[in-house]
C-alpha positions in Angstrom: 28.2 16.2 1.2 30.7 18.0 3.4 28.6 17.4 6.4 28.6 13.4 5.8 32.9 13.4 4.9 33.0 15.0 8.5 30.5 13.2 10.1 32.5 10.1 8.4 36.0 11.2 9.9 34.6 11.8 13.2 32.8 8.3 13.3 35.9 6.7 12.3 38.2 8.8 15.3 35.4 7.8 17.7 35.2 4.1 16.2 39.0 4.1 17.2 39.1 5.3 20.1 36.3 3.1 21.4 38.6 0.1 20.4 41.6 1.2 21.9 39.6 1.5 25.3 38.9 -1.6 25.5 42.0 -3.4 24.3 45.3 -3.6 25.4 47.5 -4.7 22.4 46.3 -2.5 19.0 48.0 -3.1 15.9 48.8 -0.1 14.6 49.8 -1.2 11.1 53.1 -1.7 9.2 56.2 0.1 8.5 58.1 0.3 5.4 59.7 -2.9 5.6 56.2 -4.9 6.0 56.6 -5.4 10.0 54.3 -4.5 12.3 53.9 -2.3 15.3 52.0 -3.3 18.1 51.0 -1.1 20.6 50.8 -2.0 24.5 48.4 0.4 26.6 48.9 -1.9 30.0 52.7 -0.8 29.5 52.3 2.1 27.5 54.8 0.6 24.8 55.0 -0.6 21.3 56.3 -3.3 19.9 58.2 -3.6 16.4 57.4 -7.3 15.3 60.4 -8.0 14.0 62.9 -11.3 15.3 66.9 -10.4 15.4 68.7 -13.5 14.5 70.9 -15.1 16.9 73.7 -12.7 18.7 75.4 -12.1 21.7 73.6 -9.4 24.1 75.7 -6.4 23.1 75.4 -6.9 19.2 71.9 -6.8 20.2 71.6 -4.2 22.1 73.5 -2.2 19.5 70.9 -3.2 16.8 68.0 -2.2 18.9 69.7 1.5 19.5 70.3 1.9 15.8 67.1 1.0 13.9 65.3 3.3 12.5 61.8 2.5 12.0 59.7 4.5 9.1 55.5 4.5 10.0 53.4 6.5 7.9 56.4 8.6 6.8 57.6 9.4 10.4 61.2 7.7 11.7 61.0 6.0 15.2 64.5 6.0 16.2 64.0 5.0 20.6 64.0 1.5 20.2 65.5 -0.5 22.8 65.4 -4.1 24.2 62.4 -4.8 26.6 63.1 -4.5 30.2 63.2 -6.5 32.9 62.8 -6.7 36.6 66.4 -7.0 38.0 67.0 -8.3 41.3 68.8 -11.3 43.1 68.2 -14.3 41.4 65.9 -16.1 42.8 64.1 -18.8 40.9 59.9 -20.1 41.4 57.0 -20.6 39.6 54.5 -18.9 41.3 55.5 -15.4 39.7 56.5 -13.6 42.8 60.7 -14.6 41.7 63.0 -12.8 39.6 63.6 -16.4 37.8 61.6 -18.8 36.7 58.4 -18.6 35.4 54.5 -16.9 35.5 56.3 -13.5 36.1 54.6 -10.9 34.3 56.8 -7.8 36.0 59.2 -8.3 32.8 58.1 -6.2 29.3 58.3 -10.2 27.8 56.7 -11.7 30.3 54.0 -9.4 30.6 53.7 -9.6 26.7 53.8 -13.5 26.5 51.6 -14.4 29.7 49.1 -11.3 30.2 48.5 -9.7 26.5 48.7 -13.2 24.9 47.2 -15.6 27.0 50.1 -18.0 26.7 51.3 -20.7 29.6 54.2 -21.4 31.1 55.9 -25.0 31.3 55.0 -24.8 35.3 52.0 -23.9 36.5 51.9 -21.6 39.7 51.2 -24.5 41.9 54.4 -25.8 40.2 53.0 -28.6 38.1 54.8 -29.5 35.0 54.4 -29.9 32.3 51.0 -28.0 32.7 48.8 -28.3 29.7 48.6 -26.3 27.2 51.8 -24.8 27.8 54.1 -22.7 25.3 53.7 -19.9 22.5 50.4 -21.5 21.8 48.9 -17.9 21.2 50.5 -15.1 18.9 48.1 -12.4 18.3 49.0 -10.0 15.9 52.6 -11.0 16.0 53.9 -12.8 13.2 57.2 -12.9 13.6 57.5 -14.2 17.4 59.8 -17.6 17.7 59.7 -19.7 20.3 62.9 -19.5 22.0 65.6 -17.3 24.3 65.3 -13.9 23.8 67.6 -11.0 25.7 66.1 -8.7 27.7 68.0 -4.8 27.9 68.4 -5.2 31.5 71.7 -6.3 32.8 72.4 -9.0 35.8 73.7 -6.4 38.4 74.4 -9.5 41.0 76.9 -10.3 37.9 77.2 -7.9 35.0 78.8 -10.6 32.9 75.4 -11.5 32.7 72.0 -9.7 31.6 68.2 -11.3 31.8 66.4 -13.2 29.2 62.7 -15.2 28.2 62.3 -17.9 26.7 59.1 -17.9 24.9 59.1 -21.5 24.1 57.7 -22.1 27.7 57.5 -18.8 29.9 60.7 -18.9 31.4 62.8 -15.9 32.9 66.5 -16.2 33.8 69.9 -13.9 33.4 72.3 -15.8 31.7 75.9 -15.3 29.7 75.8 -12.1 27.6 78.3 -13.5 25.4 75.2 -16.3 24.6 73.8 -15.8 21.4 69.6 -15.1 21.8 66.8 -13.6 19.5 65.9 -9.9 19.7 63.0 -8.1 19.6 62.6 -4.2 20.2 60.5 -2.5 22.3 59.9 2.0 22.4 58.2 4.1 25.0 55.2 5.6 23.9 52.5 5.1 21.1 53.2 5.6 17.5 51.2 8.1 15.5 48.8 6.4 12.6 49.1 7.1 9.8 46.0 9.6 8.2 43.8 7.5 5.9 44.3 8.1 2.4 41.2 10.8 1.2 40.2 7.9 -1.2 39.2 6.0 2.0 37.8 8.6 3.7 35.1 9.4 0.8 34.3 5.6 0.4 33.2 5.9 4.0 31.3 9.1 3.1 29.6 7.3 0.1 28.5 4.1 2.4 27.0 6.6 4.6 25.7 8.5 2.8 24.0 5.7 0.3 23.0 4.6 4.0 21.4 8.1 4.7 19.4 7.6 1.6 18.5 4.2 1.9 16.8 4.6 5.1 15.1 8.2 4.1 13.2 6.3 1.3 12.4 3.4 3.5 10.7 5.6 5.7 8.7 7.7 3.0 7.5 4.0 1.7 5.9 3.1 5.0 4.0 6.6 5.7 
């Protein structure tokens, strides 16, 4: 029996790790409060799904700085706004601009057109409205809106301002950090998962080893 609860516990790590190679945004499960944390491995970040109501760009920042996030027992305490690209703004739609839209050099952007799948109101070639466009595709999100959220990164051409998405249809932009915009935060890193319970673990031991058995009985009934 101890050889099948380790074989069982080492299936399951290799079972995870095989997933997480070929994926790029893992759910890693739910915190206290019920929201979930999403894990990037393009970006190497994870994602608290969580929407911040409507607030100007420093009340938002200063949530971000202070949540406290409790996973599996441990407190994340990094969170920050997703970053952005800054630069002179200089609007397209053929993702190569700081503004505009089908730039996936932002955290948001990224999120919203490579890991989701989602389109932008103008097409590279600059059509609009392209079809299909908008938050069409949330993945494991639940709590993503469709509309302006800030970005951390200030406007340095003018630091009244800071840059935003707007997940409605893909577009990038700085704008007025006295604006009130959605929040969502963003840490460096993966998170650590929590262990599963031993009750799980020895319900996978059982189906293997009722599996073991099964297939050893098989095999004596067709010698």
């Amino acid at each position: 029996m101890k050889r099948i609860f380790i074989l069982a516990v080492i299936m399951a790590m290799v079972l995870g790790f095989s997933l997480q190679a070929h994926a790029t945004l893992i759910l890693k499960g739910t915190d206290t409060l019920g929201n979930r944390l999403i894990y990037d491995n393009d970006f190497n970040i994870t994602w608290y799904d969580y929407t911040k109501s409507y607030d100007t760009w420093q009340n938002q920042m200063n949530w971000a700085d202070a949540l406290d996030v409790d996973f599996g027992g441990t407190h994340y305490t990094d969170w920050r706004l997703p970053s952005t690209v800054d630069g002179p703004g200089v609007w397209g739609y053929d993702g190569t601009t700081t503004a505009g839209y089908n730039i996936t050099s932002s955290e948001m952007g990224h999120l919203y057109y490579t890991e989701l799948g989602n389109k932008g109101y103008y097409a590279t070639d600059g059509t609009n409205p392209q079809s299909g466009w908008g938050l069409t595709n949330t993945g494991d999100f639940q709590n993503l809106q469709p509309n302006y959220y800030w970005s951390g990164t200030e406007y340095s051409a003018d630091t009244s301002g800071a840059w935003d998405f707007n997940t409605d249809g893909g577009g990038q932009d700085s704008n007025y950090k006295g604006y009130s915009h959605y929040a969502i935060a963003v840490r460096p890193g993966d998170v650590f998962t929590p262990v599963p319970e031993p009750g799980t673990l020895l319900l996978l031991g059982s189906g293997l080893a009722g599996l073991a058995t099964w297939r050893k009985r098989k095999g004596w009934m067709h010698r």
